[in-house]
N, C-alpha and C positions, 0 to 999 in steps of 0.2 A: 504494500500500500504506500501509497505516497506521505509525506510529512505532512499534509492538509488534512487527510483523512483520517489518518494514526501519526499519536507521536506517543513519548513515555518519558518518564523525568521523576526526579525525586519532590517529594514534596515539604513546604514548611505550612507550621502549623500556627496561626494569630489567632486564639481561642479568646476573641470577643465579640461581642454582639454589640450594633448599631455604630459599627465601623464608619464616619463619614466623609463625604469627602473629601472635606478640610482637615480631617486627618490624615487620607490619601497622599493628597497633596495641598502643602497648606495655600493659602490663598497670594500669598508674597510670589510665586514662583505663576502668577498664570500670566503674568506679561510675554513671556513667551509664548512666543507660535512654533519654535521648529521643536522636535521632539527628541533629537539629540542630549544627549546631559541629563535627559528628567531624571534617570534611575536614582540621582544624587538628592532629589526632592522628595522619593517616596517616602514616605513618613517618617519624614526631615524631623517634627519636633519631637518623635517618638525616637530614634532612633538616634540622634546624637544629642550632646549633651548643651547649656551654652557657652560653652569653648569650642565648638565643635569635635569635641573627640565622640566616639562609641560608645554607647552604653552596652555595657557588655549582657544587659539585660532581656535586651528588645529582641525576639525571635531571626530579625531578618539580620541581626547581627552575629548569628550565631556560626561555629566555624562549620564548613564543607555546605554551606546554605546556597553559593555562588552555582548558579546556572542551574538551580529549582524550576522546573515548568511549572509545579500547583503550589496556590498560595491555598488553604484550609483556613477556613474564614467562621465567624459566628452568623448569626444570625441579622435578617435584613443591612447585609454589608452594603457600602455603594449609596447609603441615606444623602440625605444632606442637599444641598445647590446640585444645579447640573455642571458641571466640568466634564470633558472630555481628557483634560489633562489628566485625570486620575486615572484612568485606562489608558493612557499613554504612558505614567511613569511608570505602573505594574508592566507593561510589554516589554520597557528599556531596561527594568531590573533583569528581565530573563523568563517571565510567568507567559505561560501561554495559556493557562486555563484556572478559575477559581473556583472552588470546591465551598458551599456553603448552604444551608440548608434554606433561605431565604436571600433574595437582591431587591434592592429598590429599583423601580421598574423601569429611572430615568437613568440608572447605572447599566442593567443590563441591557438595555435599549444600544447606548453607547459603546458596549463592550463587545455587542454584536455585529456593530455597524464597523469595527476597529479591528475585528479580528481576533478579538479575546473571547475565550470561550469560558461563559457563567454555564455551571456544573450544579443546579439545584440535586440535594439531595435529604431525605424523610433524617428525621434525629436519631432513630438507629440506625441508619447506615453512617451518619454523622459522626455520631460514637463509635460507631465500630474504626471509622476514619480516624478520628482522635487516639485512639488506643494504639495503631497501628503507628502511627508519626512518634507517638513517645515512646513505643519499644525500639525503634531502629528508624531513625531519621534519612538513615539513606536506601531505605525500601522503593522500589520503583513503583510508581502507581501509569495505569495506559489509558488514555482517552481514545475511541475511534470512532468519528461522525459517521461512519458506513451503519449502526447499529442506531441510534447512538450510545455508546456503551461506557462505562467508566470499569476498569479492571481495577481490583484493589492487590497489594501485595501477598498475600491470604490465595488469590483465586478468583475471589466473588468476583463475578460480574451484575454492575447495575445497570439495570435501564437511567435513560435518564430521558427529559423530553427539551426542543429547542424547534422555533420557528422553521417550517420547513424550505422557507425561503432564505433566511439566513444560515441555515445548515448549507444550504446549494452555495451561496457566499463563501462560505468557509472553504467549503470543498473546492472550487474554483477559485480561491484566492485574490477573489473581486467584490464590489460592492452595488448597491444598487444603479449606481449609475455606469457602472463597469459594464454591467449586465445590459444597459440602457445604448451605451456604446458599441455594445457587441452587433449590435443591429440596429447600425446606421443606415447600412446600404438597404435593405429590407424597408427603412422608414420612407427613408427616402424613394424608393417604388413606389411606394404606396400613395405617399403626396402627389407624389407626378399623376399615379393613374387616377386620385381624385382630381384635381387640378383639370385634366384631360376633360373626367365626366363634367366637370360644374361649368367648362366651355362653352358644352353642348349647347 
């Protein structure tokens, strides 16, 4: 399968609920437009101190974390203002997909249209998820949109569910307007042979 379809990555665990997205990323850092650098914003005042050094506290500081595809999240993650930056600094940290048993609907809207894949899942698969990142932090967990399927380190395989148009997105590695693109020349037919009848 392709990397669109299936990928697999270690995951880290942020066991809190009503994550938002002024914590994502705090509000100082959305003057940028390019997406470069953000991974240094993702939750910038959780995660360093004000000296800027590490809290050696903060989950995403923790060692062998670098190049995690799932972030494991609480409940209704993604709350807050709309930013799109906060789904931009999670893709430049390394995350391709976020594991939480609830999203705010203007987060995973964003996440979807960006490429990030929100991973809802019931609170015992959540716990079973939990349980799994604190025995062995570098357990591989597998997302594969062909299903769409989340594999757990264990075995299990979950269903999970995702817009069938934004799944197609994903899989083809384009976005609504990509899709929109794709079929210029078609559009463009079809104006002309209106055009032609409204002649008549």
């Amino acid at each position: 399968m392709s990397g669109r379809a299936h990928f697999e990555g270690t995951a880290v665990l942020l066991p809190r609920d009503d994550v938002d997205t002024d914590q994502i990323v705090p509000a100082r850092f959305l003057k940028v437009t390019d997406r470069s650098g953000l991974e240094s914003a993702l939750f910038a005042d959780h995660r360093f101190d004000s000296s800027g050094e590490p809290r050696g506290d903060f989950p995403l500081n923790a060692p062998g974390v670098a190049g995690a595809a799932f972030l494991v999240a609480g409940r209704n993650f993604g709350c807050g203002s709309s930013r799109e930056h906060a789904v931009w600094a999670l893709q430049a940290f390394g995350f391709r997909a976020v594991i939480a048993p609830s999203f705010a609907d203007i987060f995973r809207r964003n996440a979807l249209e960006n490429g990030l894949l929100p991973i809802g899942v019931d609170a015992a698969a959540h716990e079973r998820i939990r349980m799994l990142c604190e025995h062995n932090p570098a357990h591989l967990f597998a997302a594969d949109l062909t299903g769409p399927t989340l594999t757990l380190p264990d075995g299990a395989r979950l269903a999970f569910d995702i817009d069938p148009f934004a799944r197609r997105c994903l899989l083809e590695g384009t976005d609504g307007l990509g899709l929109l693109l794709a079929h210029v020349g078609e559009i463009e037919r079809f104006e002309a042979m209106h055009e032609r009848g409204a002649s008549r």
